[in-house]
PDB file of N, CA, C and O in Angstrom:
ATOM      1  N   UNK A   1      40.364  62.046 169.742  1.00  0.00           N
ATOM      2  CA  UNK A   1      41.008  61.338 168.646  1.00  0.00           C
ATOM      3  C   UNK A   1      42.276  60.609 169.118  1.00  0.00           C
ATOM      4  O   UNK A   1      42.542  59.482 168.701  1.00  0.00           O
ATOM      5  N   UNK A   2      43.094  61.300 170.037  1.00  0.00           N
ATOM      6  CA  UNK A   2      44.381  60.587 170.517  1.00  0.00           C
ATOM      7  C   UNK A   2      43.732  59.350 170.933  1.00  0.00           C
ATOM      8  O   UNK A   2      43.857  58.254 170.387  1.00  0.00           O
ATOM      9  N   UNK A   3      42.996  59.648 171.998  1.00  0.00           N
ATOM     10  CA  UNK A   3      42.351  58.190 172.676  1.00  0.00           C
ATOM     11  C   UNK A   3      42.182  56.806 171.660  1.00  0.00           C
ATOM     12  O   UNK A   3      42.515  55.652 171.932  1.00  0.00           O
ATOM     13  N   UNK A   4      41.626  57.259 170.551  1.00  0.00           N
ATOM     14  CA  UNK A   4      41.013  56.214 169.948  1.00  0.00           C
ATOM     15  C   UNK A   4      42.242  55.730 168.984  1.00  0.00           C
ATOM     16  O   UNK A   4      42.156  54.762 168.228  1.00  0.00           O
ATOM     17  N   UNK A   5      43.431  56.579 169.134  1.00  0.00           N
ATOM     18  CA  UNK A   5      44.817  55.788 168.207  1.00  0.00           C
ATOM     19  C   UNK A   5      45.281  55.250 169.296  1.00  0.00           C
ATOM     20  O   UNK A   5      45.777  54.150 169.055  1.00  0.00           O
ATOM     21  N   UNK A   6      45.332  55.537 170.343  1.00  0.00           N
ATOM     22  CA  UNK A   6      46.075  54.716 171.571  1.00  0.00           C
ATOM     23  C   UNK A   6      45.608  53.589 171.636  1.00  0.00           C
ATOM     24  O   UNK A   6      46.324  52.595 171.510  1.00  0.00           O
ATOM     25  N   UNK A   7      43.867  53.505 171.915  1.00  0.00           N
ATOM     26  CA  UNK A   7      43.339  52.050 172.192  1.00  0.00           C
ATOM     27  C   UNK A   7      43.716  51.126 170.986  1.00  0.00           C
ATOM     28  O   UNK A   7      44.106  49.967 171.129  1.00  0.00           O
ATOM     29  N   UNK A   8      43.599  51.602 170.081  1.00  0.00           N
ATOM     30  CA  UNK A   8      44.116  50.794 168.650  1.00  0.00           C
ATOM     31  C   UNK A   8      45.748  50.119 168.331  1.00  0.00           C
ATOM     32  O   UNK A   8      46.373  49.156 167.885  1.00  0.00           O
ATOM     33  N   UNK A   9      45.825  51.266 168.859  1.00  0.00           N
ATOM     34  CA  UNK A   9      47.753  50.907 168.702  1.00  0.00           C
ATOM     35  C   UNK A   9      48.336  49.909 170.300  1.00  0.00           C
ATOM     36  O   UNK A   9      49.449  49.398 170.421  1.00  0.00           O
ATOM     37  N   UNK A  10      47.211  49.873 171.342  1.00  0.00           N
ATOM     38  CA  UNK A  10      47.365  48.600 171.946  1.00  0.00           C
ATOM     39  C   UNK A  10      46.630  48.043 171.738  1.00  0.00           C
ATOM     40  O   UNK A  10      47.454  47.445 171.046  1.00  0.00           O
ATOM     41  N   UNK A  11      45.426  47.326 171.545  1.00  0.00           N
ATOM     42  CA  UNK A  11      44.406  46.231 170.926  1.00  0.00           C
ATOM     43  C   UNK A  11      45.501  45.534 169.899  1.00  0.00           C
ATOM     44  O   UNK A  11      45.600  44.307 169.903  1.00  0.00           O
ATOM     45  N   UNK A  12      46.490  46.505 168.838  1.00  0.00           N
ATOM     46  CA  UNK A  12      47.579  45.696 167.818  1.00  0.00           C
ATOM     47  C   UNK A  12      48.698  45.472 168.281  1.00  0.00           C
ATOM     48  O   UNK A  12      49.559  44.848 167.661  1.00  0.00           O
ATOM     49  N   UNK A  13      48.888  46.074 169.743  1.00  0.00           N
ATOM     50  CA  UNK A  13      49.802  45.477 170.451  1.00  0.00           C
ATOM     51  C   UNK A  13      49.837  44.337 170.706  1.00  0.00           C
ATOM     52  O   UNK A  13      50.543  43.431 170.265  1.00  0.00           O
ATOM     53  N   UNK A  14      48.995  44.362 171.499  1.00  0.00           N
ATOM     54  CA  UNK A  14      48.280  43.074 172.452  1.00  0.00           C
ATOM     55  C   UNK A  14      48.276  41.951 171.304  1.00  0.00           C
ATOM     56  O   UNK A  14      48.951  40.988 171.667  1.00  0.00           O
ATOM     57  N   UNK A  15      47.872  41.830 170.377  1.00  0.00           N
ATOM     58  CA  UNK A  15      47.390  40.957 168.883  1.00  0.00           C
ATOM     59  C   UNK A  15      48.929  40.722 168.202  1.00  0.00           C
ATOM     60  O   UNK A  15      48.914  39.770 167.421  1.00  0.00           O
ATOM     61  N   UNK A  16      49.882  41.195 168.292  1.00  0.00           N
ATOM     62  CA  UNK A  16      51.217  40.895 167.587  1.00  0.00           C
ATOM     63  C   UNK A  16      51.857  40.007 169.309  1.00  0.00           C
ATOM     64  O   UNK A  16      52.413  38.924 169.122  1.00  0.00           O
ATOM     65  N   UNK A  17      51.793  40.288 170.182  1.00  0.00           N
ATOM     66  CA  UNK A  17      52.484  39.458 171.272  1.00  0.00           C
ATOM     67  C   UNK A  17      51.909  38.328 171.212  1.00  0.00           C
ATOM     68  O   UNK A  17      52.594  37.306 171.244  1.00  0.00           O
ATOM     69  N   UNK A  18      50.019  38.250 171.075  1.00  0.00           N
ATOM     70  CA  UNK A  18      49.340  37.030 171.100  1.00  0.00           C
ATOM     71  C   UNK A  18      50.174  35.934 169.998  1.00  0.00           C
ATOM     72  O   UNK A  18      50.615  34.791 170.115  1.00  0.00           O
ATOM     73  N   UNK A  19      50.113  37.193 168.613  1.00  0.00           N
ATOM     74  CA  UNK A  19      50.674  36.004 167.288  1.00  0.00           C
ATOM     75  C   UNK A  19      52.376  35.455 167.732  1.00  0.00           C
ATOM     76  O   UNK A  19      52.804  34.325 167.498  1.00  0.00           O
ATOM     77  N   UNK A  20      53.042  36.408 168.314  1.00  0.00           N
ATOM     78  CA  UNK A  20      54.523  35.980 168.228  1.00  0.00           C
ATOM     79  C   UNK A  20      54.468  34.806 169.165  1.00  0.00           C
ATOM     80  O   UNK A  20      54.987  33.833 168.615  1.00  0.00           O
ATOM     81  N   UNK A  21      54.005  34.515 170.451  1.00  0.00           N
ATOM     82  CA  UNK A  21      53.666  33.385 171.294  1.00  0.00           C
ATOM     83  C   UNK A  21      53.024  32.542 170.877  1.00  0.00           C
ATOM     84  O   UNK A  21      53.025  31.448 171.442  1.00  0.00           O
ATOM     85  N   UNK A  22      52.333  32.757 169.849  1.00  0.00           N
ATOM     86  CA  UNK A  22      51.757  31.571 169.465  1.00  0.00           C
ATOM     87  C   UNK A  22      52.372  30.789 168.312  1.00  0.00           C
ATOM     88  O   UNK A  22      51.643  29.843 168.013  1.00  0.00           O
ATOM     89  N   UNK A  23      53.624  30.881 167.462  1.00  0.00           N
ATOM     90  CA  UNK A  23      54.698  30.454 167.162  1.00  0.00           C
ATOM     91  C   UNK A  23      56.045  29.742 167.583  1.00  0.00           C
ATOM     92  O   UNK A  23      56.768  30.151 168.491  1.00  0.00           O
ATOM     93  N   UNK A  24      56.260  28.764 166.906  1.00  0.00           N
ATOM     94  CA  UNK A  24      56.528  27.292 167.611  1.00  0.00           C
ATOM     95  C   UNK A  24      58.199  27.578 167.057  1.00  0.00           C
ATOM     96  O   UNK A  24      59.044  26.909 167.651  1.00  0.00           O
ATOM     97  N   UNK A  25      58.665  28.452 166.048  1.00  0.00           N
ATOM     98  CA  UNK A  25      59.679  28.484 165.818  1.00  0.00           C
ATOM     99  C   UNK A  25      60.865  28.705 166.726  1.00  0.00           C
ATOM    100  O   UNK A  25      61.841  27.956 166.672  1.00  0.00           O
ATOM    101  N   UNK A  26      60.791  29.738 167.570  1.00  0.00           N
ATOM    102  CA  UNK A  26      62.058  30.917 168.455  1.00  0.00           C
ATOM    103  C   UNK A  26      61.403  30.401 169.723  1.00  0.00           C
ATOM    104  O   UNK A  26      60.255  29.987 169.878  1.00  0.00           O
ATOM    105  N   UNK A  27      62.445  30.527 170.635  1.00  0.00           N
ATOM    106  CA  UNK A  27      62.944  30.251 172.193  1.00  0.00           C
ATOM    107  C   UNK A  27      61.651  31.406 172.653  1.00  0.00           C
ATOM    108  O   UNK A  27      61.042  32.330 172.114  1.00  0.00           O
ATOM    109  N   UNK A  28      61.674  30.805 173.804  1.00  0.00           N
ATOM    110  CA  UNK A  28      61.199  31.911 175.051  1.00  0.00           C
ATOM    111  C   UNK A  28      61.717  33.431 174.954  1.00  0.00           C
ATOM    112  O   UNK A  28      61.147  34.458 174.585  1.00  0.00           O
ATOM    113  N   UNK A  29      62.871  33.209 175.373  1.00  0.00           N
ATOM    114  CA  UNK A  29      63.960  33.907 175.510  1.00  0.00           C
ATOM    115  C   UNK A  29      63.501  35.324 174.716  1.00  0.00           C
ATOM    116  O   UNK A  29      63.189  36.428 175.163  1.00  0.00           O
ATOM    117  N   UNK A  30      63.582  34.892 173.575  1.00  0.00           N
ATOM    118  CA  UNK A  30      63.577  35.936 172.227  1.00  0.00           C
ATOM    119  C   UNK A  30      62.096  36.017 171.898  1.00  0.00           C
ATOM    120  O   UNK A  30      61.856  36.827 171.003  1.00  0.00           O
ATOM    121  N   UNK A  31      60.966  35.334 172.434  1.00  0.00           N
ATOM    122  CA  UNK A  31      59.447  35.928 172.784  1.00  0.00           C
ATOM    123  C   UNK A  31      59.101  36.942 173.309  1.00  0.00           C
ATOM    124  O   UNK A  31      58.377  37.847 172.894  1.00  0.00           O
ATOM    125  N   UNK A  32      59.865  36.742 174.690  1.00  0.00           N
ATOM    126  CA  UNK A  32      60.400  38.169 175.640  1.00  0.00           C
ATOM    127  C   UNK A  32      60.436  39.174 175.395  1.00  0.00           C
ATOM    128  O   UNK A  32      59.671  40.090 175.698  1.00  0.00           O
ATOM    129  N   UNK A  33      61.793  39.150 174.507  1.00  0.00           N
ATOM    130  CA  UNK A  33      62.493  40.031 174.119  1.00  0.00           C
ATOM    131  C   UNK A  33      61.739  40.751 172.930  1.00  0.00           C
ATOM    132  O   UNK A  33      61.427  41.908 173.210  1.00  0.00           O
ATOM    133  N   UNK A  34      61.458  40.423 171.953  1.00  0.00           N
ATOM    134  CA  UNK A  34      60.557  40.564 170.895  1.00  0.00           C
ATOM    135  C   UNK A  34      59.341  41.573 171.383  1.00  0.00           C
ATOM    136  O   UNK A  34      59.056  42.662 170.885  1.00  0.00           O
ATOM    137  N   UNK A  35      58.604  40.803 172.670  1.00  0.00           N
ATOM    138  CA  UNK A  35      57.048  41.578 172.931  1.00  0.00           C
ATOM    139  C   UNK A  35      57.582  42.626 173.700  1.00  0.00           C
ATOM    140  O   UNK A  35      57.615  43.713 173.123  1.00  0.00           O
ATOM    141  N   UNK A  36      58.010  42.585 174.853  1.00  0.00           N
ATOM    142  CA  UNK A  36      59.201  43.864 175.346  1.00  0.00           C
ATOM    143  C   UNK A  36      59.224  45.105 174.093  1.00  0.00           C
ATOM    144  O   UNK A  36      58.541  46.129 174.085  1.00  0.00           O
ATOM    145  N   UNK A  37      60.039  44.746 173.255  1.00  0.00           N
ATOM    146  CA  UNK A  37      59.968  45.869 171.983  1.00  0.00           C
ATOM    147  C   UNK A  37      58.688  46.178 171.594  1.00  0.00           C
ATOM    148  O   UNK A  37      57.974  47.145 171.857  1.00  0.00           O
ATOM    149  N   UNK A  38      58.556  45.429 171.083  1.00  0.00           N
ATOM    150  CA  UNK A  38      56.686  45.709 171.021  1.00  0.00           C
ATOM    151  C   UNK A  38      56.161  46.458 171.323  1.00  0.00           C
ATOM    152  O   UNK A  38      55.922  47.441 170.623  1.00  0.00           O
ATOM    153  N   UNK A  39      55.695  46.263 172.712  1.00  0.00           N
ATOM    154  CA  UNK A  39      54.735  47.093 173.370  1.00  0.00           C
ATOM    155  C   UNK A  39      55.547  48.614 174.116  1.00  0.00           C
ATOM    156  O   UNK A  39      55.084  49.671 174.547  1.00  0.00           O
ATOM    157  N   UNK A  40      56.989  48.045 173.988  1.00  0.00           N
ATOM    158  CA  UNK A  40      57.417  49.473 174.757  1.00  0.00           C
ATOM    159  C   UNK A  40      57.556  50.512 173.538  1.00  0.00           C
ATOM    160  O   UNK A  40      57.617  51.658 173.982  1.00  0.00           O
ATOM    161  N   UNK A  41      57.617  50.464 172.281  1.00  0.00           N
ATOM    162  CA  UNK A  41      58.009  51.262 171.023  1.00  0.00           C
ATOM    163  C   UNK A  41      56.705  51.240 170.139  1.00  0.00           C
ATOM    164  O   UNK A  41      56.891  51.385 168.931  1.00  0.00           O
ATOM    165  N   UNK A  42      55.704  51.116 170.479  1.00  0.00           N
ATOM    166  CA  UNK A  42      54.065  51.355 170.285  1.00  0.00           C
ATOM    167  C   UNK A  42      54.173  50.508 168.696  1.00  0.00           C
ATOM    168  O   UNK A  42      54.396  49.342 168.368  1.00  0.00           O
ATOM    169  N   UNK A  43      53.778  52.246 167.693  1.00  0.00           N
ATOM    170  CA  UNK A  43      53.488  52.036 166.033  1.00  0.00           C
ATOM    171  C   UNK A  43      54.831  51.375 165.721  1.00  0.00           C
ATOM    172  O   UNK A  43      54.871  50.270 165.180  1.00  0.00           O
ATOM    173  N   UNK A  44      56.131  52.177 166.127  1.00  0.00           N
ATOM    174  CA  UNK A  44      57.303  51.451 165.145  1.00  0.00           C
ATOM    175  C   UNK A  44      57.417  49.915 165.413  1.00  0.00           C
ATOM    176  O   UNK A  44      57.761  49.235 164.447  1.00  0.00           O
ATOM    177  N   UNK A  45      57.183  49.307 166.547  1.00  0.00           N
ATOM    178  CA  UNK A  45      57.342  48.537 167.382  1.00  0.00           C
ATOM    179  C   UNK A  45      56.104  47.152 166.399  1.00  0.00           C
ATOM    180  O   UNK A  45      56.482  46.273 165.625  1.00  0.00           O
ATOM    181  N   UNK A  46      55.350  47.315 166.629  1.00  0.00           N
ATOM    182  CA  UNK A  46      54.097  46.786 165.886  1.00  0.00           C
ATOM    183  C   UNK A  46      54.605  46.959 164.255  1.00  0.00           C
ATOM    184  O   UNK A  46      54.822  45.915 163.639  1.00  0.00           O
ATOM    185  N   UNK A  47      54.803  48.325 163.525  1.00  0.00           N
ATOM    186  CA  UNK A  47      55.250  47.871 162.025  1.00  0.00           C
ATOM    187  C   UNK A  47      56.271  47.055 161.879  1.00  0.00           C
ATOM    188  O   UNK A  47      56.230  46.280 160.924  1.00  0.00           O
ATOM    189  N   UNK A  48      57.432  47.030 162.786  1.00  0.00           N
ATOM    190  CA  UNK A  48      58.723  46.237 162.390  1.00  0.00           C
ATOM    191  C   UNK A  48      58.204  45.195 162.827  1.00  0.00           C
ATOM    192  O   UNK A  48      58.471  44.221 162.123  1.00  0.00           O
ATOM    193  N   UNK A  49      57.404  44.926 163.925  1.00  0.00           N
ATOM    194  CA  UNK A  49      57.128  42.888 163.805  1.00  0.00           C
ATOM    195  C   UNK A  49      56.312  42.937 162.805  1.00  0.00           C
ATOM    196  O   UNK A  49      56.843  42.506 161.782  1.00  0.00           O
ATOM    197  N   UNK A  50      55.266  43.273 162.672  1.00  0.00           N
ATOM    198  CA  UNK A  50      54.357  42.857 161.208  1.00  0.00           C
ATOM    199  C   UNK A  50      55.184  42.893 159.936  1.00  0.00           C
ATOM    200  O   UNK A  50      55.045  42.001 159.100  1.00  0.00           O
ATOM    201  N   UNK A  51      56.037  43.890 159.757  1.00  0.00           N
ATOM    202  CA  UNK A  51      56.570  43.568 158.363  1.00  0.00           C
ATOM    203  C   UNK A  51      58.242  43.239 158.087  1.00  0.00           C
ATOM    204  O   UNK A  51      58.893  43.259 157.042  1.00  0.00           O
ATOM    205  N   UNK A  52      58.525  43.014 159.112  1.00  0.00           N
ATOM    206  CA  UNK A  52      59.982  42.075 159.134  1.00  0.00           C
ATOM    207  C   UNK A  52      60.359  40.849 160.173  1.00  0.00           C
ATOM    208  O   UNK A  52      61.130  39.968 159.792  1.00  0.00           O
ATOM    209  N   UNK A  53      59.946  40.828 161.137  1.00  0.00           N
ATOM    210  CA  UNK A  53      60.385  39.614 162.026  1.00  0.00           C
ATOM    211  C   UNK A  53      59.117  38.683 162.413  1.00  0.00           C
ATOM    212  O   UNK A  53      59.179  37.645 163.072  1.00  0.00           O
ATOM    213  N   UNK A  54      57.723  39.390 161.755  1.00  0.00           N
ATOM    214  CA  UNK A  54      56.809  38.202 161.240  1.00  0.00           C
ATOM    215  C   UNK A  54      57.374  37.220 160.319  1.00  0.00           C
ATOM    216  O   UNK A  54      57.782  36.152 160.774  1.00  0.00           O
ATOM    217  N   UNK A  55      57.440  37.479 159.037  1.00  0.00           N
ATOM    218  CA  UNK A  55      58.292  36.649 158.086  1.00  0.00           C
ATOM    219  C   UNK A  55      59.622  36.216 158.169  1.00  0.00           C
ATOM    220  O   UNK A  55      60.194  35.360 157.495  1.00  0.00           O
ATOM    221  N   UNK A  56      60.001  36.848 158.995  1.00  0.00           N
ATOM    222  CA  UNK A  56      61.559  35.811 159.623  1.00  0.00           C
ATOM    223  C   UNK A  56      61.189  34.901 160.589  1.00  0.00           C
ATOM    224  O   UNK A  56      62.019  34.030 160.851  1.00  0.00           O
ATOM    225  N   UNK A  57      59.902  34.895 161.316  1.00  0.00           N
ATOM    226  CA  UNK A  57      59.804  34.042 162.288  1.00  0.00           C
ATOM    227  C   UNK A  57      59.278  32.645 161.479  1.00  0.00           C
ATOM    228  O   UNK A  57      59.935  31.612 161.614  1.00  0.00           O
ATOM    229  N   UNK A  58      58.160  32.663 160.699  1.00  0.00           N
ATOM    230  CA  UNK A  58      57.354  32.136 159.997  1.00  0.00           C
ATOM    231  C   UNK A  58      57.764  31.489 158.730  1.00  0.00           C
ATOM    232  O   UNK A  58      56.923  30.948 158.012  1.00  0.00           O
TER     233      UNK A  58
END
């Protein structure tokens, strides 16, 4: 069961760095910085871009 929240919780990793790069708004810089958090802070990392700095980016 762990296995199959891990692969999930990177497959939505991987899928929130794809979406934040693919946004024309914010610098490089803060792409970086952004997927960095991301992927190093897993679930919290993935809920706070999906439900706060998605809609600030956008």
């Amino acid at each position: 069961m762990a296995k199959i929240v891990y692969w999930v919780g990177l497959a939505l990793a991987i899928w929130c760095v794809y979406d934040l790069f693919t946004t024309k708004t914010i610098g490089v810089f803060w792409k970086i910085l952004i997927s960095i958090a991301i992927l190093s802070c897993s679930w919290i990392g993935l809920l706070l871009y999906y439900f706060i700095f998605r809609n600030m980016i956008k």
